[in-house]
KOLFI-63342 format. One line per field, with one value per residue (C-alpha): residue in one letter; chain; y negated, x negated, z negated. Coordinates in steps of 0.02 Angstrom, whole numbers. Layout:
BEGIN
res = c(a; ...)
chain = c(A; ...)
py = c(Y; ...)
px = c(X; ...)
pz = c(Z; ...)
# end
This chain:
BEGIN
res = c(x; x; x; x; x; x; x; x; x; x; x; x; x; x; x; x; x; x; x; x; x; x; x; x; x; x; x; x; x; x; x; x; x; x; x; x; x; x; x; x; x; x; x; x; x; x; x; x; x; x; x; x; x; x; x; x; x; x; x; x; x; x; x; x; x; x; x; x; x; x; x; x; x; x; x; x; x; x; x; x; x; x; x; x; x; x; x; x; x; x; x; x; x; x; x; x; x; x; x; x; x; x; x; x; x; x; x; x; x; x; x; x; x; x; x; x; x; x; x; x; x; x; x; x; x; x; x; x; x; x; x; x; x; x; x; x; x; x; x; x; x; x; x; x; x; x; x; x; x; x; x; x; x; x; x; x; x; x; x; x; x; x; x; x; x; x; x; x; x; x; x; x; x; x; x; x; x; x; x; x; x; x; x; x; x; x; x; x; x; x; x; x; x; x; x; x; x; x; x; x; x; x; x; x; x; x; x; x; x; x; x; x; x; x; x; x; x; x; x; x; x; x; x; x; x; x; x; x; x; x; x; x; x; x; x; x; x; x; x; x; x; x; x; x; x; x; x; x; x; x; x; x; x; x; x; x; x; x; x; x; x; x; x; x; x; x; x; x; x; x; x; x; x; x; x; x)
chain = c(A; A; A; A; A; A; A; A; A; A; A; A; A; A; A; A; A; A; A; A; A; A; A; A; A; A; A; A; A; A; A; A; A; A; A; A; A; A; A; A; A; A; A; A; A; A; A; A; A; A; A; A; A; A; A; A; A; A; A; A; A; A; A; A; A; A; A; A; A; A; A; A; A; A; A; A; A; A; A; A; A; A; A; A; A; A; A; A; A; A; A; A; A; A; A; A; A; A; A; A; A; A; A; A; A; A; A; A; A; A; A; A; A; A; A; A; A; A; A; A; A; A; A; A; A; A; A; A; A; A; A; A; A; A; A; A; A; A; A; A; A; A; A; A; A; A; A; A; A; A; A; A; A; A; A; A; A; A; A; A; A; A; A; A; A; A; A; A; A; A; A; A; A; A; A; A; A; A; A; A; A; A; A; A; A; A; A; A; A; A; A; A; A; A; A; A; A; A; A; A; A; A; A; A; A; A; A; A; A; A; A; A; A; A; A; A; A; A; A; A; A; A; A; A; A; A; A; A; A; A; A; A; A; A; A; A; A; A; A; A; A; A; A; A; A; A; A; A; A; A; A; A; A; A; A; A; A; A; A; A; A; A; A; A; A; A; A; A; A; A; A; A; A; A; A; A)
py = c(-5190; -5110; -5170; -5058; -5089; -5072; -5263; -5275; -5393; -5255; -5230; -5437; -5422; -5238; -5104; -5130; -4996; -5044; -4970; -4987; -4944; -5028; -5090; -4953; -4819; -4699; -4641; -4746; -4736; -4774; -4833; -4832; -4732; -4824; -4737; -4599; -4689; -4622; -4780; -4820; -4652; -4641; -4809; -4766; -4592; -4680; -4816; -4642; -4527; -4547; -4466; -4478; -4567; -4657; -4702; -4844; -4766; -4674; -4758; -4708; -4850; -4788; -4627; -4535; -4536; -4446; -4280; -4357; -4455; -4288; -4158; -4284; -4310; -4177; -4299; -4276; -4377; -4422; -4527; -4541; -4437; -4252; -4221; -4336; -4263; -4160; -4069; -4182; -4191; -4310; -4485; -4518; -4703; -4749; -4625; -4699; -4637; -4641; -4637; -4726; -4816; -4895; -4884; -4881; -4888; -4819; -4962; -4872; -5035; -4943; -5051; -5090; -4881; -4769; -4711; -4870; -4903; -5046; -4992; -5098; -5091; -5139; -5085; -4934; -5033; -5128; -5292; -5327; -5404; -5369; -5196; -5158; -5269; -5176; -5237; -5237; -5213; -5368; -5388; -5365; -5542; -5549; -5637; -5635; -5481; -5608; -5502; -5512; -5445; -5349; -5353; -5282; -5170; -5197; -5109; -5185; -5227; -5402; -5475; -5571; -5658; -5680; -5546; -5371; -5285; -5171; -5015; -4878; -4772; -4761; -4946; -5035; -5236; -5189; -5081; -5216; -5369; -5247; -5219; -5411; -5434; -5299; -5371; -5544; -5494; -5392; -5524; -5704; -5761; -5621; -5586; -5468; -5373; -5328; -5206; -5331; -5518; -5605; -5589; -5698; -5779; -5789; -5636; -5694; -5855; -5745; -5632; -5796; -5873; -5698; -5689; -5868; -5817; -5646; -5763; -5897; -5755; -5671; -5843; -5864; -5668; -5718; -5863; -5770; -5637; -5793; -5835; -5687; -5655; -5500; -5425; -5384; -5208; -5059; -5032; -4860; -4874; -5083; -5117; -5052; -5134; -5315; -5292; -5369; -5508; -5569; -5522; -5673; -5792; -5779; -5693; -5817; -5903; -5733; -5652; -5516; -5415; -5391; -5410; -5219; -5254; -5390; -5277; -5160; -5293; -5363; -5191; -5175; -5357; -5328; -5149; -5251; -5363; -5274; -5174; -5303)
px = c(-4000; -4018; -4134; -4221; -4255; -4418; -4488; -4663; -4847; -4853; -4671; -4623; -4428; -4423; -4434; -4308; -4213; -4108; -3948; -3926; -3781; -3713; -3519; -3402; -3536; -3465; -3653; -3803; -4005; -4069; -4266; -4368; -4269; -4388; -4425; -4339; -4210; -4034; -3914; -4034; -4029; -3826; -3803; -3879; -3799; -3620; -3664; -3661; -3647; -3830; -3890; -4072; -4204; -4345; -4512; -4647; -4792; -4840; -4834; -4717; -4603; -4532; -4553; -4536; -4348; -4353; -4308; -4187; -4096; -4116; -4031; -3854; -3850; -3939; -4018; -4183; -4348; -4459; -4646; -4778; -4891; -4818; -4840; -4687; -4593; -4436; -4340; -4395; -4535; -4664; -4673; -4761; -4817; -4700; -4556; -4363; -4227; -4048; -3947; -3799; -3776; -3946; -4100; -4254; -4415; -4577; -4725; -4908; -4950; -5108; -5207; -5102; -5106; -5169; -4994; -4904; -4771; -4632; -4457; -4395; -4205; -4087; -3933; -3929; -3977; -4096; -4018; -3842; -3671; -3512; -3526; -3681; -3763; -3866; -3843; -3896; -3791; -3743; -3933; -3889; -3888; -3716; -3825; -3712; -3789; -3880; -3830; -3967; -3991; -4169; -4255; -4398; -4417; -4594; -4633; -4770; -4866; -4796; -4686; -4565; -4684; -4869; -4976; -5004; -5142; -5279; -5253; -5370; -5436; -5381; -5340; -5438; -5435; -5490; -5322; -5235; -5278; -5230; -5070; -5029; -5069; -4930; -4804; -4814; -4802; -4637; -4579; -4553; -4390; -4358; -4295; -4415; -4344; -4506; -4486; -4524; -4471; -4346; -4336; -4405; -4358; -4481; -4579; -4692; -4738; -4764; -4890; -5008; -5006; -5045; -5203; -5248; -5260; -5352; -5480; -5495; -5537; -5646; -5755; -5735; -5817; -5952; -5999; -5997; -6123; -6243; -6233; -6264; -6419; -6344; -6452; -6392; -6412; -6357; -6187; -6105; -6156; -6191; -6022; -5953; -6067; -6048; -5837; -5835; -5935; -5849; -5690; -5736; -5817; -5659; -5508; -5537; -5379; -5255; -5132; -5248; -5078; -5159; -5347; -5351; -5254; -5390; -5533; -5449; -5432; -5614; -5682; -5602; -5672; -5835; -5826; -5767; -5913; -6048; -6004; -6000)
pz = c(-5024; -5201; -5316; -5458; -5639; -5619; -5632; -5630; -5598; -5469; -5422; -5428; -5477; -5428; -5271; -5150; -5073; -4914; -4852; -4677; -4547; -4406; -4417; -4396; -4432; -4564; -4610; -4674; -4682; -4841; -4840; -4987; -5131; -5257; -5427; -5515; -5601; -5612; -5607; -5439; -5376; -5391; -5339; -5151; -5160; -5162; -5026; -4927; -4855; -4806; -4687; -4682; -4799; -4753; -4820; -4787; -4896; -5030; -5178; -5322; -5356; -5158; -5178; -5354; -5323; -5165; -5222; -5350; -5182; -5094; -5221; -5226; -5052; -4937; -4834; -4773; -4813; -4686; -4711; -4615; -4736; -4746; -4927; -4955; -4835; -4889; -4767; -4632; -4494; -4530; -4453; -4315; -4242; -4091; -4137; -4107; -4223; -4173; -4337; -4421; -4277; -4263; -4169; -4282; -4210; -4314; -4300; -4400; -4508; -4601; -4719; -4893; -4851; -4742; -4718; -4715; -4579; -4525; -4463; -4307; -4324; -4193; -4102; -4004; -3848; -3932; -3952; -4005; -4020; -4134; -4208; -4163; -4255; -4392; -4592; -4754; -4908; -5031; -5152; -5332; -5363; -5246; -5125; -4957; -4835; -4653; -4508; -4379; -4212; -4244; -4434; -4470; -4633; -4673; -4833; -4944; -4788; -4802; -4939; -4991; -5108; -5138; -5041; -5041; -5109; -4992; -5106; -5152; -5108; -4904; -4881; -4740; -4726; -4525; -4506; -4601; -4475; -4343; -4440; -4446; -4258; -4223; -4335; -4263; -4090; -4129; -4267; -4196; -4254; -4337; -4508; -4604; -4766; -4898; -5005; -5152; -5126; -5046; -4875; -4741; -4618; -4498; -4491; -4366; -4479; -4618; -4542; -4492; -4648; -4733; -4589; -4652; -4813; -4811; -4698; -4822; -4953; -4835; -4848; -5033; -5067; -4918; -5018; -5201; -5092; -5047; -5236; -5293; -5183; -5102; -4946; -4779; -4795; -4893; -4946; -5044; -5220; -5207; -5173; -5342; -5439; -5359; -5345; -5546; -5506; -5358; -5444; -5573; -5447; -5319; -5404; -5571; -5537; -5539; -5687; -5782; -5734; -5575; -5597; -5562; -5386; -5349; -5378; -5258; -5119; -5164; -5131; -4979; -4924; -4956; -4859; -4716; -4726; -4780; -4627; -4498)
# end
């Protein structure tokens, strides 16, 4: 795992790009490439030779140093969304990968994005002992690499610390639950690596206590509506103008780093009510 200077209220510590081969494999994956920052950028380019780069979503601190990864190495990019795509087919849910001695399995986790996906990485046969075992590189803190039989790469869908945002403007908080239910049926026991946070332990775990808590905030903004007098029907134009004042009835409590993040997820709350 490489880390990049790019420290954040949105980033935590900074975007994590992982470097993954199994033992005795001579090439490597590298997933997220993170921003366009050159120390980063040659940094995974001499972990190499990589041969192929991966991407969980769309958003710019993973992706803006895509082409940057791509010109020193000649690897190709591959996301779910096309448009970030560069010399590579496009993602699809359900595709397996055979590369750097790994099996990586594609799981579609929409709902921080539309185009957000987990990587299920494994030995070839799915399982594994001795050199088949798949690893990460030493974190820049020296932190000793945990060798594991299966982890789960899951992007900003879950983190290694606090939650994820429902982003605009193609988020969904319905696609998102569905997201969670998938990543705790493949994730019991197993280590999941975030792309921001530490990584953690029990993936499974994670994913209910994330659940709990998008519930419990569910409640909070269904409350704030009853305060607030809001009708039953009618949606569209209503739900911009009541996002601010649910913002500061429920979201009173976060950093005004990331008030802009909460508005996001409070929008996409009350679409998922007000359409129930």
């Amino acid at each position: 795992m490489l880390r990049a200077d790019n420290a954040g209220p949105m980033t935590l510590d900074g975007t994590r790009s992982y470097v993954l081969r199994a033992p005795g494999a001579t090439g490597c994956v590298v997933v997220d490439p993170g921003p366009d920052l050159d120390d980063h950028l040659d940094a995974l380019a001499a972990a190499g030779p990589v041969e192929l780069v991966l991407i969980t979503h769309r958003h710019p601190d993973h992706t803006a140093g895509s082409a940057g990864l791509r010109e020193r190495t000649g690897a190709p990019v591959r996301a779910r969304d096309p448009e970030f795509c560069l010399g590579g087919e496009p993602l699809h849910r359900g595709d397996v990968l055979d590369v750097a001695g790994l099996r990586i399995e594609v799981l579609a986790t929409p709902g921080h994005t539309r185009d957000s996906v987990a990587f299920v990485v494994s030995g070839p046969s799915g399982g594994a002992s001795g050199d088949q075992v798949p690893r990460a590189g030493s974190t820049a803190g020296g932190t000793a690499a945990r060798h594991a039989e299966t982890v789960v790469l899951t992007g900003d869908t879950v983190l290694g610390q606090g939650t994820t945002v429902i982003a605009e403007p193609d988020g969904s908080l319905r696609d998102y639950f569905e997201s969670l239910d998938l990543l705790e049926a493949v994730g019991a026991g197993v280590l999941g690596l975030p792309a921001h946070g530490d990584p953690i332990g029990d993936l499974a775990a994670a994913v209910r206590m994330y659940r709990a808590h998008r519930i419990e905030r569910l409640e909070q903004v269904r409350h704030a509506l009853e305060r607030l007098g809001v009708p039953d029907d009618g949606r569209g134009a209503q739900v911009s103008e009541l996002a601010d004042a649910v913002v500061e009835a429920v979201y009173a409590d976060v950093d005004p780093g990331v008030r802009g993040a909460a508005r996001q997820s409070v929008t996409a709350q009350l679409d998922y009510l007000l359409g129930e």
